[in-house]
N, C-alpha and C positions, 0 to 999 in steps of 0.2 A: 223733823229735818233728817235723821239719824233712816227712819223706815223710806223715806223719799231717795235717798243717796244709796242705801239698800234696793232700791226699788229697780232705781236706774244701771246701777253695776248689774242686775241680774237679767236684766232686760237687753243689755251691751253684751254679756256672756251668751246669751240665747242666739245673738245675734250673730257672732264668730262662729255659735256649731253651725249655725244655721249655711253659713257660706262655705264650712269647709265639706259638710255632708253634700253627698252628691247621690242622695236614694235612688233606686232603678225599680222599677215598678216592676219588670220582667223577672226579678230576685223573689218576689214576695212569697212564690207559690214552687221558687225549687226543693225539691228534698233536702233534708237537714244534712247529709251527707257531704251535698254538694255545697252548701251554705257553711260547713267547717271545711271542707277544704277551701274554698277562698281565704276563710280566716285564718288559718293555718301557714299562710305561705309565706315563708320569707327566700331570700335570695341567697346567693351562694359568699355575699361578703355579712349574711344575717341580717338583713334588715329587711324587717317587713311589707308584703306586698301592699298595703295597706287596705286587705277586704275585697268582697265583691262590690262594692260603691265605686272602686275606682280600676275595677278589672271590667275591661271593655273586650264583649266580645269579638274575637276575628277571626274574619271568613275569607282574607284576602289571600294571595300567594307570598310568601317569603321562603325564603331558602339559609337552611341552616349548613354555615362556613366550619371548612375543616378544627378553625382555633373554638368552635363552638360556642360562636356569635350568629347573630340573628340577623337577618337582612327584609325590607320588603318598603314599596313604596305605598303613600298611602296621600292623594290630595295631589298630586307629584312633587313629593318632596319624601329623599331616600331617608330610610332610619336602615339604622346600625347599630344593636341592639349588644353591648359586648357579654362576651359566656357568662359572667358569675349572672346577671340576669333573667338569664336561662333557665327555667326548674328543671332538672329531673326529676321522674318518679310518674304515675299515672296520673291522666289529666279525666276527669270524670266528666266534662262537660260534652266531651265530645267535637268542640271547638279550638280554636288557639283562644288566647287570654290574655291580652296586651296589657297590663295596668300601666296607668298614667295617669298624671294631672297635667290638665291644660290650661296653660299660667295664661296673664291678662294679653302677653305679647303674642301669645297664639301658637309661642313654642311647648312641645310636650315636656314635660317632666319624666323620666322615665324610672319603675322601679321593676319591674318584672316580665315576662316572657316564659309562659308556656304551651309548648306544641300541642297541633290538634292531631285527633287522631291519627290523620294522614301524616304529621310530622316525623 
């Protein structure tokens, strides 16, 4: 009874990583450089970008506001990205870098924002 109730919590635990992980197959083969900087990044009130799993890359236009916030439409629906969200420092990807989680209602979750090269 004791290994079956062990069995079942372990198989419930696999099951939460399993929904919160969001692997990107286009990760697998970048250089280790670029793979610590994902994991590296927190934002400017400290908290964690949460990884390249949930750093979405972006290729769209947004425009960075004099309070150094972040602006861009995406779907047509405007985000407004406020500064501490912002990285400073160099962005090795060459892209922008949206992180986000996209919760069940379809609204983003936002934790980070940094400019692509062109930014």
């Amino acid at each position: 009874m004791f290994r079956h109730a062990l069995w079942v919590s372990f198989c419930l635990a696999m099951m939460t990583l399993g929904a919160h992980a969001r692997w990107k197959e286009q990760f697998a083969n970048a250089p280790e450089t670029v793979k610590q900087w994902y994991a590296s990044q927190h934002n400017k009130n400290g908290l964690w970008c949460c990884d390249n799993a949930d750093g979405h890359a972006f290729y769209g236009d947004y425009s960075l506001d004099q309070d150094g916030s972040v602006e861009f439409d995406v779907d047509g629906v405007h985000h407004r990205l406020p500064a501490y969200m912002v990285l400073d420092g160099p962005n090795p990807t060459g892209h922008a870098v949206w992180w986000y989680v996209k919760q069940t209602d379809g609204v983003h979750k936002d934790y980070c924002f940094a400019l692509g090269a062109s930014g």
